[in-house]
N, C-alpha and C positions, 0 to 999 in steps of 0.2 A: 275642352277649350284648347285651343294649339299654342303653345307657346312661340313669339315670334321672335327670333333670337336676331341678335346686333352680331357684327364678326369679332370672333372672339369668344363668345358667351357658348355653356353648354348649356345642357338638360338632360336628367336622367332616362332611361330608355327602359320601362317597367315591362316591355315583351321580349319572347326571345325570337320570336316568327315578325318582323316588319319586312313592310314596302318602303322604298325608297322612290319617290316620284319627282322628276323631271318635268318642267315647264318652261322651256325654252325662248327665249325669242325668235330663235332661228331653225333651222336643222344643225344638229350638233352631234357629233361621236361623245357619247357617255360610256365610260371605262369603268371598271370599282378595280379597287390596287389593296395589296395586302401588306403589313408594314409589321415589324416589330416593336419593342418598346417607347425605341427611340426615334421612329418614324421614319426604319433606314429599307430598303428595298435591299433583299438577298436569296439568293435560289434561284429555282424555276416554278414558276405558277406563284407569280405578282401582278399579275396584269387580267382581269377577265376584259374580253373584247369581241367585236363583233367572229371572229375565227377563232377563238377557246372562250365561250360565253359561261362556262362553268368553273366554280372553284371549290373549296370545301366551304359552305355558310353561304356563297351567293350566286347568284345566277344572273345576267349581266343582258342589256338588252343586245337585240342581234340588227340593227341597221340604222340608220342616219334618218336621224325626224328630231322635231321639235318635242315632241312631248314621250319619256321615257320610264318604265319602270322598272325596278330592280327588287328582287323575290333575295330576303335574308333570313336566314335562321341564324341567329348567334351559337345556338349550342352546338350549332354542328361546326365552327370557327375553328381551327386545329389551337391549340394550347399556347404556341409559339406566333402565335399573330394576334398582337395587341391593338392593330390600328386598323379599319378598312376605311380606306376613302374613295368617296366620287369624284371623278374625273371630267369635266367636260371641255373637249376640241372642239375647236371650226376644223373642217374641213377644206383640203387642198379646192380650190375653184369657188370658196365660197367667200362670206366677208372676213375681210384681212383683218380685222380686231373686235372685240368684244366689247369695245366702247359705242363702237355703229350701229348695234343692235338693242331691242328690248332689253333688260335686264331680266336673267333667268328669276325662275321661283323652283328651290329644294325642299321638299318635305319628305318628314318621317311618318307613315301612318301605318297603324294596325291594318292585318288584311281585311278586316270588315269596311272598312272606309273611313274611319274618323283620324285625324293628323293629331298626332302627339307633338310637334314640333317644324316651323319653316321657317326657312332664309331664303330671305332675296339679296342677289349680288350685285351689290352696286358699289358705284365706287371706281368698274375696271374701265381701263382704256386702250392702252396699246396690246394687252394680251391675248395670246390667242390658245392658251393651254390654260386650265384653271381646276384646282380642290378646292370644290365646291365645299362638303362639309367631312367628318370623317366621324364615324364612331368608333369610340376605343375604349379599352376595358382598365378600369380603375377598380384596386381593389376587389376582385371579384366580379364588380357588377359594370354592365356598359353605360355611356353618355355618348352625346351625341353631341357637336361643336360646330359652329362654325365658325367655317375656315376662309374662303374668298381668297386665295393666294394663287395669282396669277403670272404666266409666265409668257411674257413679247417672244422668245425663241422658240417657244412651242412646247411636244411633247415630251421633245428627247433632251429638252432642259429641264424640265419638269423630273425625268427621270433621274437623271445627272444629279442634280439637285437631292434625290433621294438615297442617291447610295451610288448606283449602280454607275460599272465605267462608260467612260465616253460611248465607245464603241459599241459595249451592250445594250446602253441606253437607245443608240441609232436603230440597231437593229431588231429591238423592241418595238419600239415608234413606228417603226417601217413594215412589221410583224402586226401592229393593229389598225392604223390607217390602210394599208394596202391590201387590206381583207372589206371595205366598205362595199358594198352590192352598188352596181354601176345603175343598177333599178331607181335608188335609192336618192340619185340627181349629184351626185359629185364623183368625178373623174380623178379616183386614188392612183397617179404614177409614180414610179420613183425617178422620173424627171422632177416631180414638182417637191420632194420630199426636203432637200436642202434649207428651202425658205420655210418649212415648216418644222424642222428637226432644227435647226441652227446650226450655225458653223462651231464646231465641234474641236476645232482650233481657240476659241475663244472662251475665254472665263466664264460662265450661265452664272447667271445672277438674275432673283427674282424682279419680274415688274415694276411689281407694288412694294419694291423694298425701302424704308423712308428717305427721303431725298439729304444726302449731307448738308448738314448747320453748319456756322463757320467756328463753334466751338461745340460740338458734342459731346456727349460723356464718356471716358473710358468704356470699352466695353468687362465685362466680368472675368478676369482675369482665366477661369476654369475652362474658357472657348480657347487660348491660344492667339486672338488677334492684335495685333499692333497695338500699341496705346496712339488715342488718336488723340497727340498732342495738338497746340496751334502752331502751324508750320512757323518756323523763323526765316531771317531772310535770305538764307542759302538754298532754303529747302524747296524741291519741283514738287507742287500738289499732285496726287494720285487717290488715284479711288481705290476704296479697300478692298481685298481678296475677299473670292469666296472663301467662308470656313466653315467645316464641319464640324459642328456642335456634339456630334453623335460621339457616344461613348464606345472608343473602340474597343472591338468584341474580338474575346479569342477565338483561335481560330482552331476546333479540334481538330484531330489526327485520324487516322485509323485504328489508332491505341488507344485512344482516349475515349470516353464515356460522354455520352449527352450532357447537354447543359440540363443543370439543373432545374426544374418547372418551380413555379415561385409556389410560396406559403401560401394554401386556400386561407382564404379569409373566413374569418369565425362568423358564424352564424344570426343570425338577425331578425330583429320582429318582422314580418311583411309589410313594406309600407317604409320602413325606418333604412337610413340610409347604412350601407356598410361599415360592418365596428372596426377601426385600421387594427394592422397587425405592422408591428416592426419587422422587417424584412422580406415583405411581400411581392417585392420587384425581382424579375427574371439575374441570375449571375450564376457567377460558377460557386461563390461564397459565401456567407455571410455579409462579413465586408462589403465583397461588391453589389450585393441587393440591397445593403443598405444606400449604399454612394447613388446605389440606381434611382433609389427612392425621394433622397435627399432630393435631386433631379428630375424627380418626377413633379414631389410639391414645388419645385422651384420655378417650373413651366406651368403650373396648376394655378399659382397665387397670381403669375405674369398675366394669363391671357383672362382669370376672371375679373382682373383689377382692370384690365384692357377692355374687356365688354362694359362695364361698369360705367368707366370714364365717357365709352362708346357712347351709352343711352342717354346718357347724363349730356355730351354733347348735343347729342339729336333733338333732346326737348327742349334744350333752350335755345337751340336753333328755331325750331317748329312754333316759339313761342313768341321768339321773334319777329317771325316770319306772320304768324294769325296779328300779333299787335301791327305790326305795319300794317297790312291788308285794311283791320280795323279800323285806324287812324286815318288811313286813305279814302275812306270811303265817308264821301257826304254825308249819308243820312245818319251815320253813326255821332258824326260830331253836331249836327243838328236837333236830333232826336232823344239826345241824351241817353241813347242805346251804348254811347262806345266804353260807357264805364262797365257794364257788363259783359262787352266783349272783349274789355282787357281781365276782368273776372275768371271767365269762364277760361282766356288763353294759360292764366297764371295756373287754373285748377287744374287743367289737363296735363303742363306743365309740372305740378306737383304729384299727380297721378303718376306720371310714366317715372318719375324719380324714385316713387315710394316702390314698383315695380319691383327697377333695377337693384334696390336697395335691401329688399327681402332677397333677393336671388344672391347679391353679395353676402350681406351674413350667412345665409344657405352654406355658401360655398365656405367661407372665412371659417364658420362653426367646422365643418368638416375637417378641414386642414386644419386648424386649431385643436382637436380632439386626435389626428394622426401628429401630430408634433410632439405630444405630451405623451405618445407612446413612443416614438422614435428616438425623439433625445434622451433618452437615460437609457437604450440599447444599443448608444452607439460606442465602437471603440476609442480607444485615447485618442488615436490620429486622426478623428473627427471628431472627438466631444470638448465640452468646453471646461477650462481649467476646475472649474467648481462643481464638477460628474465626478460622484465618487467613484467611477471607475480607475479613477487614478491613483487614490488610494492601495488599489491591490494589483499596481501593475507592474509588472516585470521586466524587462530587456524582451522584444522578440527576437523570434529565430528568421523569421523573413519580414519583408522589407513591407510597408503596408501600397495600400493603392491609389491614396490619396493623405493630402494634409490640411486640417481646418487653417484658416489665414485667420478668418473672421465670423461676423454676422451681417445680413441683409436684411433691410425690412423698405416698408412702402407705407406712406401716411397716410393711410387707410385703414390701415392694422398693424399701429408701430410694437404692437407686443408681441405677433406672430413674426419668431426670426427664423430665417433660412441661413444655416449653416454653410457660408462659402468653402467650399473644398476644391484645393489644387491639385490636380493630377501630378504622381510621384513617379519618374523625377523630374524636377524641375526643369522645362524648357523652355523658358526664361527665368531672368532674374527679376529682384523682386525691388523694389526703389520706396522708403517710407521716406516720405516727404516731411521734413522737419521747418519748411518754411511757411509765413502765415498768407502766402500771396493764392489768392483763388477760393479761399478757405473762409466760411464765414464764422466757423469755430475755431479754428486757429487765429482768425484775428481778435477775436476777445481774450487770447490766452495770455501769458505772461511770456515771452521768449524762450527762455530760461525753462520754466517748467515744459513748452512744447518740444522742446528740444532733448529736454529730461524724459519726454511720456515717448516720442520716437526710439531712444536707445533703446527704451525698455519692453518696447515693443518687440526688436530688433531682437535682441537676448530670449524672450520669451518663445518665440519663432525657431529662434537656434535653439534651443532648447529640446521642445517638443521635435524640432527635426533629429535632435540625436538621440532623444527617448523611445521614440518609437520604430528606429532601425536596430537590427542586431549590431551590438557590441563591434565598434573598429570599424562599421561602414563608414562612417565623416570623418573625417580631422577639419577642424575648425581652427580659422586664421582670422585675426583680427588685427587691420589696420585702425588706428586710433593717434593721427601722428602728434597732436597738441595734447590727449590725454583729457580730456574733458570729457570721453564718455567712462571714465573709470569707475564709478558709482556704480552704474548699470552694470558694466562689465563684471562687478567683485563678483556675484556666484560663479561662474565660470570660469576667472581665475581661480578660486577657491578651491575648487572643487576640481583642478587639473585636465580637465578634459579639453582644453584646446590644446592646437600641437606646437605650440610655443608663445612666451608672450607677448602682450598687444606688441605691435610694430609703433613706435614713437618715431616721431623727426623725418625729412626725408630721406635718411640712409634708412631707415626700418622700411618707410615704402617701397623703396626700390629696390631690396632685396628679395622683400615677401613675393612682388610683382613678378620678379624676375624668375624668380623659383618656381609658379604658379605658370606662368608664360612658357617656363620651358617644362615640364610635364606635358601642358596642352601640346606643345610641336611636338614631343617623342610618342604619344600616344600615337596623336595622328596618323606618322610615320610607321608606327608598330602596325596600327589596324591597317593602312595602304598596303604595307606588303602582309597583311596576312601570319603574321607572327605576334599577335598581343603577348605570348607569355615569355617575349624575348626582350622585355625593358631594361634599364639599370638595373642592380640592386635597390640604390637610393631611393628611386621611383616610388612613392607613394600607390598604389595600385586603390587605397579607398577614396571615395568621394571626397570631394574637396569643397567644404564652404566659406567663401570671404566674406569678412563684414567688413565694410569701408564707411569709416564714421566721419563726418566732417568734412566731407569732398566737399573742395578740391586743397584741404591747406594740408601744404607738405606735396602737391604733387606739381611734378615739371613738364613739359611737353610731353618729352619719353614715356612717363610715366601714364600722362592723359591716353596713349595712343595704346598702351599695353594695358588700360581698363579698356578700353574700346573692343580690344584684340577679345580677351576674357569671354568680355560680354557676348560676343557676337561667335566665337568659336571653341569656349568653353564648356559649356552646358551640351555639346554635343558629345565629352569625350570626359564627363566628371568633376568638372568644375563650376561651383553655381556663385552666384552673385547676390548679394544682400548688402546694399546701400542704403544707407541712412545719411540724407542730403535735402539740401535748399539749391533748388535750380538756378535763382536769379543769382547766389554766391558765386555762381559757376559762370554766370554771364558776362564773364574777361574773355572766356575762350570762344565769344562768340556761335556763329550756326556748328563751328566742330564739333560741338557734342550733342547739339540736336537727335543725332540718331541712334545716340547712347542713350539719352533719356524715353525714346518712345519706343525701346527694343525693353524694356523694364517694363513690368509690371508697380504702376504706382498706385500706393495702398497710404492713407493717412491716417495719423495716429491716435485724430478724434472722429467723434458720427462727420460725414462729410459727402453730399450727393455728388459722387462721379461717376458710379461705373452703372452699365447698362445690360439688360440682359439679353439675349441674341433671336429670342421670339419675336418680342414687339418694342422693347428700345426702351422700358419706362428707366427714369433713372433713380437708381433704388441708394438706401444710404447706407454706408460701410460704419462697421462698426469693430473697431479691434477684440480680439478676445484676450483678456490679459487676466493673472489668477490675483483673488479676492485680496483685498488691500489687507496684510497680516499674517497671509495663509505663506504657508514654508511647503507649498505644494512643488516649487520651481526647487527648493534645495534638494528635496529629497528625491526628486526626480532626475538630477544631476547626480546624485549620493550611489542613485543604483545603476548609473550609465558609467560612473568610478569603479564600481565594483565589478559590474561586469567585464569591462577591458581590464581587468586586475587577474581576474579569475580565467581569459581568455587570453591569455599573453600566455606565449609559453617560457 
């Protein structure tokens, strides 16, 4: 039986020899593309096409028709390529968008002829480039997804889009289109290549990417984009950058050694899905297969809660759509038929539900069963306060690769949580919001106490930020000018490890400010000419983290304009930001600091659905990590970041 999948949705792929078949509505160039973990295009031989129709694992077709097939062997798949996807173009001369046409049909079938899995793409319109579906290798064994992600500027957006540069991506595009057999009914020039590659000058951004709302969610702090606040009324709306999501990969040498191939996965009954193995994702480390992995269920949980939603949409669409029908028709409301054909609409309704709804648990069990071997393998700068890994952890000697903020989860499966982790170092700051405006759990709160669970958020964060770098990396500064986060703040004075104490009153703000602002200018200055190791003495040369409590009281113009300063050209040169603040308190200074607030990353102090993730947009709920209400995990954890800068001082 073929399973028919919704976009978004996978299916396991139990051969390692399938056909990939094409049913076009039109004549169409079909490519297959080869990707790494994180679905980024690199090297040479990523593209089979009608002029290199060969790759390792696929064989590609060779000319422009409607209907296509594609010959895979997985085993022969080289190790370092986790993703192959199908490709399908229009063709230069042919229909200018994929909405004009049929909707294609994609299937996966055994070479005997029976279909394990198809998708039909519907849905596009302006595109004229599309991945169709891709199969990629999870845990050892492959699945097969689809994808439907189309692109109005063609193929060398589509490429773009994938990793590769501008320029490469043109000359790729122009490398497979300009190879079409003129037999074949379309006239491949490179006069016409422009309208079909795009202008290569301009941002490529997907199609089908969802259209801006006038209040959308933050997106996931670990992408890097904007916080997409609501504009104020200084601010000129713009549409957001492309961002690469993709976890950048080093880049070896001549000296250096291959990347590491990930951990086979353990072995399995025939039939039974793969047993997870912690660390089983492509890195140079540990660490980083884990962060990989982290990332891997993070798009895992995204796109199957996204097919889900999908099906679940369609049927009560479809059911809709059969009830009208039924109620529109005479003989049903005459004949006393139409109670049965709202019956019958409600039953098939329930069918396609109960479908989608085995395939989710499928999926959910899986991920649920890799989680509960991940999280107790991971290290302190990803695990959560109450992983006894903390217990027995030390000062490191290097700096980690990432830091947990929090947890994610989706009302589907609020017990399965994904570990949000921030890339280290911080390239933004970070803003916990202590105000109740936006918040439907902050408006139930007590002021006082929310204001109390933000400090301590804030402190817990600093924390774990100086636990898990080697000894003397941070000096930590705390603005505090009214003295009201003092509670919060006691471990960390206690315990000596900031580099002086909290700043009170506006003369503590403006000197802290001051001192912090001019670092940021001498670094600058140092790295422009090329001399970093010619600073002051003075000069702090370790990273530098602010915590500013209470913004804005205690600060003046001057002082607004040198957090701005910080914010925007600090974190390029060691300086990071951590604000604990209520935005509307700040709403004396007007749209000025609009761009302070959405250059932050805002994270709240209770569950609170803002941020989104960069696949398909659901909006997932943040959950702080903070350690177990009694546990002295946070003293002792400060006790040994004392000791280490005791024992490292000379």
């Amino acid at each position: 039986m073929t399973a028919e999948l919704v976009r978004g949705q996978n299916h396991p792929v139990s051969r390692s020899r399938v056909e990939i078949r094409v049913s076009a509505g039109t004549p169409v160039l079909a490519l297959a593309s080869l990707a790494d973990e994180q679905g980024r295009f690199s090297g040479n031989g990523i593209l089979a096409h009608p002029g290199a129709r060969s790759l390792p694992g696929v064989e590609s077709p060779g000319e422009l028709a409607d209907r296509h097939t594609f010959a895979v062997d997985l085993d022969e798949v080289a190790a370092d390529v986790h993703r192959l996807g199908v490709l399908l173009v229009l063709p230069p001369g042919g229909p200018v968008r994929f909405g004009a046409v049929p909707a294609s049909y994609v299937a996966v079938a055994d070479p005997e002829g029976a279909e394990l899995a198809g998708y039909t793409l519907t849905g596009l319109d302006a595109e004229t480039a599309v991945v169709a579906l891709e199969l990629y290798r999870r845990q050892g064994a492959w699945k097969v997804r689809a994808v439907g992600q189309g692109y109005a500027e063609g193929l060398g957006a589509l490429l773009t889009d994938g990793g590769l540069p501008a320029l490469a991506a043109a000359e790729l595009a122009a490398a497979a289109l300009g190879t079409i057999p003129r037999t074949a009914g379309a006239d491949a020039t490179l006069a016409t290549m422009p309208t079909l590659v795009g202008d290569l000058r301009a941002p490529q951004t997907p199609a089908q990417a969802p259209a801006p709302t006038p209040e959308p969610p933050d997106p996931v702090p670990v992408s890097g984009h904007p916080y997409a606040g609501t504009p104020g009324p200084g601010d000129t709306p713009t549409a957001p950058p492309t961002i690469s999501y993709s976890h950048p990969r080093r880049r070896a040498t001549s000296n250096e050694p291959p990347e590491p191939a990930p951990r086979p996965a353990a072995p399995q009954e025939p039939g039974q899905a793969p047993r997870p193995v912690a660390g089983d994702a492509s890195g140079w480390s540990m660490d980083e297969r884990l962060y990989n992995q982290v990332w891997g269920m993070f798009e895992d949980l995204a796109r199957t809660v996204a097919a889900y939603r999908s099906a679940v949409e369609f049927a009560d669409s479809r059911m809709d759509r059969e009830l009208d029908e039924a109620l529109s028709d005479p003989r049903h409301r005459l004949g006393g038929s139409g109670n049965a054909a709202r019956d019958t609409a409600r039953a098939r309704r329930e069918e396609l539900v109960a479908q989608a709804q085995a395939v989710l648990d499928r999926d959910l069990a899986q991920l649920i069963a890799e989680s509960e071997v991940v999280e107790p393998a991971l290290p302190a700068a990803y695990a959560r306060w109450d992983n006894p890994v903390w217990h027995g952890h030390r000062t490191p000697e290097e700096s980690p690769l990432a830091l947990r903020l929090g947890d994610l989860h989706l009302p589907e499966r609020p017990d399965l949580r994904i570990p949000m982790l921030s890339r280290l170092p911080l390239e933004r700051g970070l803003w916990i919001d202590n105000g109740r405006t936006g918040s439907e759990a902050a408006m139930t709160m007590d002021t006082d106490r929310l204001r109390r669970a933000a400090m301590d958020m804030a402190v817990a964060l600093a924390v774990r930020l100086l636990a898990v770098h080697p000894a003397d990396r941070f000096s930590v500064h705390v603005i505090d000018a009214a003295g009201a986060g003092s509670a919060s703040l006691a471990p960390l004075v206690r315990s000596g490890v900031l580099a002086g104490p909290p700043a009170a009153g506006a003369q503590g703000v403006t000197q802290t400010l001051a001192g912090l602002t001019r670092r940021v200018d001498l670094v600058q200055m140092a790295l422009r000419a090329g001399a970093p190791e010619d600073l002051p003495p003075d000069v702090d040369t370790a990273d530098q983290l602010l915590i500013v409590h209470d913004f804005p009281h205690g600060f003046d113009d001057r002082a607004v304009t040198q957090l701005r300063y910080l914010a925007d050209e600090g974190a390029a040169v060691g300086v990071h930001l951590l604000m604990v603040a209520d935005r509307d308190e700040a709403s004396a200074y007007g749209p000025l600091l609009d761009p302070l607030w959405r250059s932050l990353m805002r994270l709240s102090p209770v569950p609170d659905s803002h941020l989104a993730d960069p696949w398909v947009h659901h909006a997932w709920t943040f959950e702080p990590d903070l350690p177990p209400q009694g546990s002295r995990v946070l003293d002792q954890a400060l006790d040994r970041v004392a000791e280490a800068r005791r024992t490292t001082r000379p």
